[in-house]
N, C-alpha and C positions, 0 to 999 in steps of 0.2 A: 752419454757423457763418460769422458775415460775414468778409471780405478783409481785414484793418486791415493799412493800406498805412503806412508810415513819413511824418512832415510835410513837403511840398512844398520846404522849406526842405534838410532833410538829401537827399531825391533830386537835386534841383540842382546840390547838391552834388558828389554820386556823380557826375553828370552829366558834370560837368564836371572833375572826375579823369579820368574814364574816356576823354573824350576827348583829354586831355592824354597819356595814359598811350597809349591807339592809336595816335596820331600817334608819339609816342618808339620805341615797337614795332617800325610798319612803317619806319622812320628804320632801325632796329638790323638790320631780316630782314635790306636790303639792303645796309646797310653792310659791316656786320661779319660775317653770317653765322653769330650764334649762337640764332637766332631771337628774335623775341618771345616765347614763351612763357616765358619766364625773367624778364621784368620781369611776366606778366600775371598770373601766377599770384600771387604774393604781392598784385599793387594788387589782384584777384580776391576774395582771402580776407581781406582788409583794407575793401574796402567790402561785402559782405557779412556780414560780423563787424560793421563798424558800426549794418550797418542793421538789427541783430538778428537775423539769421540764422545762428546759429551753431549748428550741430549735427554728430555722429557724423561727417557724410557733407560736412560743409562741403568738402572737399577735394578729393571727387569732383566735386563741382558745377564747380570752380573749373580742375580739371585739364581737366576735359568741355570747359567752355567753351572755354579758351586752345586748344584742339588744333583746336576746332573756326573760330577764327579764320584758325589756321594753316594750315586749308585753302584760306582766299581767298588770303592773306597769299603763300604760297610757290606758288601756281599763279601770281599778279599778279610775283612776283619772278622765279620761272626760266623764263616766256615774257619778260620784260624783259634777263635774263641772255643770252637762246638767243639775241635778236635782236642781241647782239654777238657769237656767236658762243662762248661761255663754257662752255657747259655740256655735258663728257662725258658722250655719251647712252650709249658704252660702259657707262662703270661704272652709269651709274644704270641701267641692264638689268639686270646683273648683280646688284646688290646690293636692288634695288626689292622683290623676290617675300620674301626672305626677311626683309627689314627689316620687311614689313608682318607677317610670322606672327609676327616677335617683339613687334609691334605690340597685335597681338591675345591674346596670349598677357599682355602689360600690361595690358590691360583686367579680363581673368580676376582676375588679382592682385589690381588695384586696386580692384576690387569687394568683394573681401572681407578689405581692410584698413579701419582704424578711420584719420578725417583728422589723428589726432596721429603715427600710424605713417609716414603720408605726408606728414605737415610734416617729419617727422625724415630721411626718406628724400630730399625734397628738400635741406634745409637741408645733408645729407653729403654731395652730388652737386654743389648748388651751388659749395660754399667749393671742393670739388675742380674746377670748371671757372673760376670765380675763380681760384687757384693758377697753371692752365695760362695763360690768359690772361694772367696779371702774370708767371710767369717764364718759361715755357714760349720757346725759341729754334727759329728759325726755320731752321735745321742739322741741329735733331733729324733720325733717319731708324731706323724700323725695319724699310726694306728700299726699292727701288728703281719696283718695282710696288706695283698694291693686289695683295692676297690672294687667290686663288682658290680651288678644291675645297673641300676639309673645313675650312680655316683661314676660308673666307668665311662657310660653313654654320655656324660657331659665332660667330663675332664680329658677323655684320649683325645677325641676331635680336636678342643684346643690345645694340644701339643703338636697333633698335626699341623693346625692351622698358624699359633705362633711361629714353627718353625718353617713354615714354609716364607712365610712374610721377612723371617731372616736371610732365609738360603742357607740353614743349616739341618744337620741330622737330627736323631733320635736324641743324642748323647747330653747336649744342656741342658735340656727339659728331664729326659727319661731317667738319669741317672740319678738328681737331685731326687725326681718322682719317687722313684723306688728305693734309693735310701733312705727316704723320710715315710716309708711303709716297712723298712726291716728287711730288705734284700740287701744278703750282704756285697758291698761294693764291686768287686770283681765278678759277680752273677751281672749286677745291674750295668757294669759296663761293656759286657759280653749282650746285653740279652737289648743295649739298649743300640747297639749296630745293628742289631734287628729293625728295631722302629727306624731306622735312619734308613731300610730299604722300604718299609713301605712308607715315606717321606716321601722317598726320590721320585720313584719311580711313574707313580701316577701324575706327582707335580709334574715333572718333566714332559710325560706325554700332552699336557695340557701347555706348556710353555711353550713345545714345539710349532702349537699351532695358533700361536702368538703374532700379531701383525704388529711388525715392528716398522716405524720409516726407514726406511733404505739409504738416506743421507744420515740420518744417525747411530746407524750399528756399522761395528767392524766387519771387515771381510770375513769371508764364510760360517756368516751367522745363518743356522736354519732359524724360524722363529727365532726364540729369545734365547738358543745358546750358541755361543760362539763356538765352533768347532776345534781350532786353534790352542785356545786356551784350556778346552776341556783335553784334548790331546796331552800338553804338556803334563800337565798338573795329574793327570790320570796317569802318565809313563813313570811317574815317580811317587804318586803315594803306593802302587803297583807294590814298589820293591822295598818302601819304609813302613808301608800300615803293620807287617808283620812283625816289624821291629821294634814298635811300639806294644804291639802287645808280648813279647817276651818279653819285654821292659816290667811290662805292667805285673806280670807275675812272677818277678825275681826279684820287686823293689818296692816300696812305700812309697806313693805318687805324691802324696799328700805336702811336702814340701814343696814337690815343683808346683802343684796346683794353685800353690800359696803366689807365687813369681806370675806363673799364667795368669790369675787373679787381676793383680797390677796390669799386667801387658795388656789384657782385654778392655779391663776400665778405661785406659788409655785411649785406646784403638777406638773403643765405644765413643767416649768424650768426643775425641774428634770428629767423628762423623756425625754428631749432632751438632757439634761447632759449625758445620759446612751445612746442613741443613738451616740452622739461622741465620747464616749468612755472615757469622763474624768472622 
């Protein structure tokens, strides 16, 4: 059966979302440190759902892809980070091997979830890093160090594992983690585009080999990442992630996080809204 592609007029469209939405992205990896995959996911399953692609597995497509951004995105950020000097390569030793099992062990999951499971799964993890973000104080402290032994062996994994089930990096989980152990912020959001590569990259290998129905995914989807879209969105957080992080160390984020804050809860709300169906 022939290809029936969507009218030149709506891909234009998408087009030019998308690269509106990369550019905002790689701004966010380095700014703030809570990755893109938190804004891409939703604009992900928003122009895809437009473009009539909506099916079962819409979700995997759209987690697939954002992770797979995040591999440019936070390798382009914490070589940009390290070159000030930013990024504890202790801890990302330390916590790298185990973040990625939990990484993969997300993928397992996320494969044999239905995409309303996983709009809902995001939409509860969002409003919860929304939350931290708008009250969350910067005094918090659940001890002096990061974690070691069996206390690191069960909490890295599930950052791996929460954040793959989103389609996001190292940076909402990792950042929050390590400020509420006493790294000071701009270490934690240098060191935490680190975890956001060992995220990506194993999830992604394992999404690749993802069987997706062929009536329900966009054109040049390998597995569960659309090529198209990783293209765009990677051509532009390319030339912003770096702009974000000079942002981040000439400026106090902490106001804009406050705004970001808002705009996620939002963003979260509604994708739990469409998961229950109202």
């Amino acid at each position: 059966m022939p290809l029936i592609l969507p009218d030149t007029t709506l891909l234009m469209q998408m087009l030019a979302m998308l690269l509106v939405i990369g550019a905002f992205a790689g701004v966010l990896a380095g700014l703030l440190g809570v990755g893109g995959g938190i804004v891409l996911v939703p604009a992900f399953f928003h122009a895809f759902q437009t473009l009539g692609y909506d099916s079962p597995q819409l979700m995997q497509i759209c987690l697939a892809t954002s992770l797979a951004t995040i591999i440019v995105t936070s390798v382009r950020s914490v070589l940009s980070h390290d070159r000030k000097g930013a990024v504890d390569w202790e801890i990302l030793r330390g916590w790298a091997p185990w973040i990625a099992l939990g990484s993969i062990l997300g993928v397992v999951a996320a494969a044999g979830l239905r995409s309303v499971t996983l709009q809902a799964i995001f939409g509860v993890l969002g409003v919860v890093i929304g939350l931290y973000l708008g009250f969350g104080r910067a005094h918090w402290r659940l001890g002096t160090a990061m974690p070691g032994g069996m206390r690191r062996l069960v909490i890295a994994p599930v950052v791996g594992f929460l954040s793959v089930l989103m389609g996001i990096g190292g940076g909402s989980f990792g950042v929050p983690l390590m400020s509420l152990y006493g790294v000071p912020i701009h270490r934690a959001v240098a060191t935490a585009a680190g975890f956001g590569v060992t995220i990506a990259l194993p999830s992604v290998l394992g999404f690749l080999l993802l069987d997706i129905a062929p009536d329900g995914r966009p054109p040049f989807t390998i597995g569960a990442v659309n090529l198209v879209a990783f293209a765009v969105v990677v051509a532009m957080t390319m030339i912003t992630a770096p702009w974000g992080v000079r942002l981040a160390h000439a400026m106090d984020p902490r106001p804009l996080k406050r705004v970001f804050a808002v705009f996620i809860t939002i963003v979260a709300l509604n994708m739990l809204r469409k998961a229950l169906g109202w």
